[in-house]
C-alpha positions as CSV (number, residue, x, y, z in Angstrom):
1,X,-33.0,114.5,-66.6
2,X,-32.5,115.2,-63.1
3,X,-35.2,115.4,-60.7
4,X,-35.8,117.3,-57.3
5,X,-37.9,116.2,-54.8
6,X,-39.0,117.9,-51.4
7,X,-40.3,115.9,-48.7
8,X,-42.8,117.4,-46.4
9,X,-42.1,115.5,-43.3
10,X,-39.7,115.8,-40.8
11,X,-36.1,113.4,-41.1
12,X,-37.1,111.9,-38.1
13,X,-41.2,111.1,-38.3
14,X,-42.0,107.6,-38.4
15,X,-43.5,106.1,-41.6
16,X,-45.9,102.7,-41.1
17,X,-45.3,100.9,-44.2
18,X,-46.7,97.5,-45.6
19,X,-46.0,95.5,-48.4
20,X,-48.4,95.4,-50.7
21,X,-48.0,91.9,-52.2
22,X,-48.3,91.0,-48.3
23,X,-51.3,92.8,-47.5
24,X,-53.2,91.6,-50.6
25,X,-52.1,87.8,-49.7
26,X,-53.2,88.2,-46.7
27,X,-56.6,89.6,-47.3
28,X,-56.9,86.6,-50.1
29,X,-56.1,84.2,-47.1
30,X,-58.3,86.1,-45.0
31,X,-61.4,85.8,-47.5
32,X,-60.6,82.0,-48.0
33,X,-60.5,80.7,-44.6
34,X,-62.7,78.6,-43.2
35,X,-65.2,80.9,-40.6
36,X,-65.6,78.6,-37.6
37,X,-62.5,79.0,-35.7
38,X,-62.6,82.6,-36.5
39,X,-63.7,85.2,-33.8
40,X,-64.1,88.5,-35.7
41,X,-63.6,89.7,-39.7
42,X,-61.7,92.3,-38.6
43,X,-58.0,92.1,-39.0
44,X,-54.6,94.4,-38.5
45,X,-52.5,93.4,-41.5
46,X,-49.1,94.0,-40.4
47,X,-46.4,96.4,-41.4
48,X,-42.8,96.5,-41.2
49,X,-41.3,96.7,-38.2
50,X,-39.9,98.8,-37.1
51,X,-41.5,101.2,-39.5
52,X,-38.9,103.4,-41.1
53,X,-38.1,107.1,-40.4
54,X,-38.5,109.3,-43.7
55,X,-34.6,109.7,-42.7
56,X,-33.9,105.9,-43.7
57,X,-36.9,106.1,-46.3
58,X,-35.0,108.9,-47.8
59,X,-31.2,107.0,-47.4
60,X,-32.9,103.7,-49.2
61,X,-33.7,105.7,-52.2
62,X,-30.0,107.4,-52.4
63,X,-28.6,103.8,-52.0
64,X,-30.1,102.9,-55.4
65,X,-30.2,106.5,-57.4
66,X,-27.0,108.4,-55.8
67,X,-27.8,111.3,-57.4
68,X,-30.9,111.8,-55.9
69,X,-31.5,115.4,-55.1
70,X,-34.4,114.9,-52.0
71,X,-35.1,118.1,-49.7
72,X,-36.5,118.0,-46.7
73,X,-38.5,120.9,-46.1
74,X,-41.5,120.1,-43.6
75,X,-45.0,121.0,-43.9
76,X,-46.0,121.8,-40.0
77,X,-49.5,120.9,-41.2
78,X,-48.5,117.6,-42.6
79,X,-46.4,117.0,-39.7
80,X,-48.6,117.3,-37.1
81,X,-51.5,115.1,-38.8
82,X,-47.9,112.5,-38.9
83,X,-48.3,112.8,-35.1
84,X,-52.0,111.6,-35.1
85,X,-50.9,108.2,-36.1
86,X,-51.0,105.8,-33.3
87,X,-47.9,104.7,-31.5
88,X,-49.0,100.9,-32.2
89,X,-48.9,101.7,-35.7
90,X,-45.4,103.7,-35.4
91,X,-43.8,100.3,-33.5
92,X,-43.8,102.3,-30.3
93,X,-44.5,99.4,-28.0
94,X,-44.5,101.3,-24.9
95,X,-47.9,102.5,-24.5
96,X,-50.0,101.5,-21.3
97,X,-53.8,101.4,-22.6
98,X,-54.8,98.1,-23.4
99,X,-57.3,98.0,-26.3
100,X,-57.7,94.2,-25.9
101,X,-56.6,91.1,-26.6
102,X,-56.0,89.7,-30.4
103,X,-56.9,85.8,-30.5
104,X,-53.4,85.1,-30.2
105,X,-53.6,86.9,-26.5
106,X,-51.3,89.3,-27.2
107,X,-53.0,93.0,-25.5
108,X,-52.5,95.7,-28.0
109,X,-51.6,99.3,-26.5
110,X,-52.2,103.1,-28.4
């Protein structure tokens, strides 16, 4: 059985991804520490980086199932909430609004 898919975003919109085995270790690790040398309880689990376009999302898939019929036909609705997403997220380090500083000292930027 063959199967068609369309994808709604644009080739070239950036997709934050995590993994989930990741993300769920590291809220585990997160729920076991020990409080005192912790600052806050509120946490960025990271993602991959860089985050994929739906472009490489899309030429992943066709490296395992070659006859993968995809389509890209963009929803303009769906791509401009994709647009919303903030550039930290998307691995666009060039932002120049500091939101703070992580314990670590590292300033974060949107």
């Amino acid at each position: 059985m063959r199967r068609f898919d369309d994808v709604w975003a644009p080739e070239d919109t950036v997709l934050p991804l995590r993994y989930i085995k990741d993300a769920v270790k590291s809220l585990v690790m997160l729920y076991d520490a020990d409080e005192s040398p912790l600052a806050t309880r509120v946490y960025n689990i990271g993602q991959i980086m860089p985050p994929p376009t739906v472009r490489e999302i899309v030429d992943m898939v066709k490296k395992y199932y070659p006859d993968a019929r995809i389509n890209f036909k963009p929803d303009p609705s769906a791509a401009a909430g994709l647009k919303t997403i903030p550039r930290i997220v998307r691995g666009d380090r060039q932002g120049d609004i500091s939101l703070g500083n992580r314990e670590d000292g590292i300033a974060l930027v949107t």
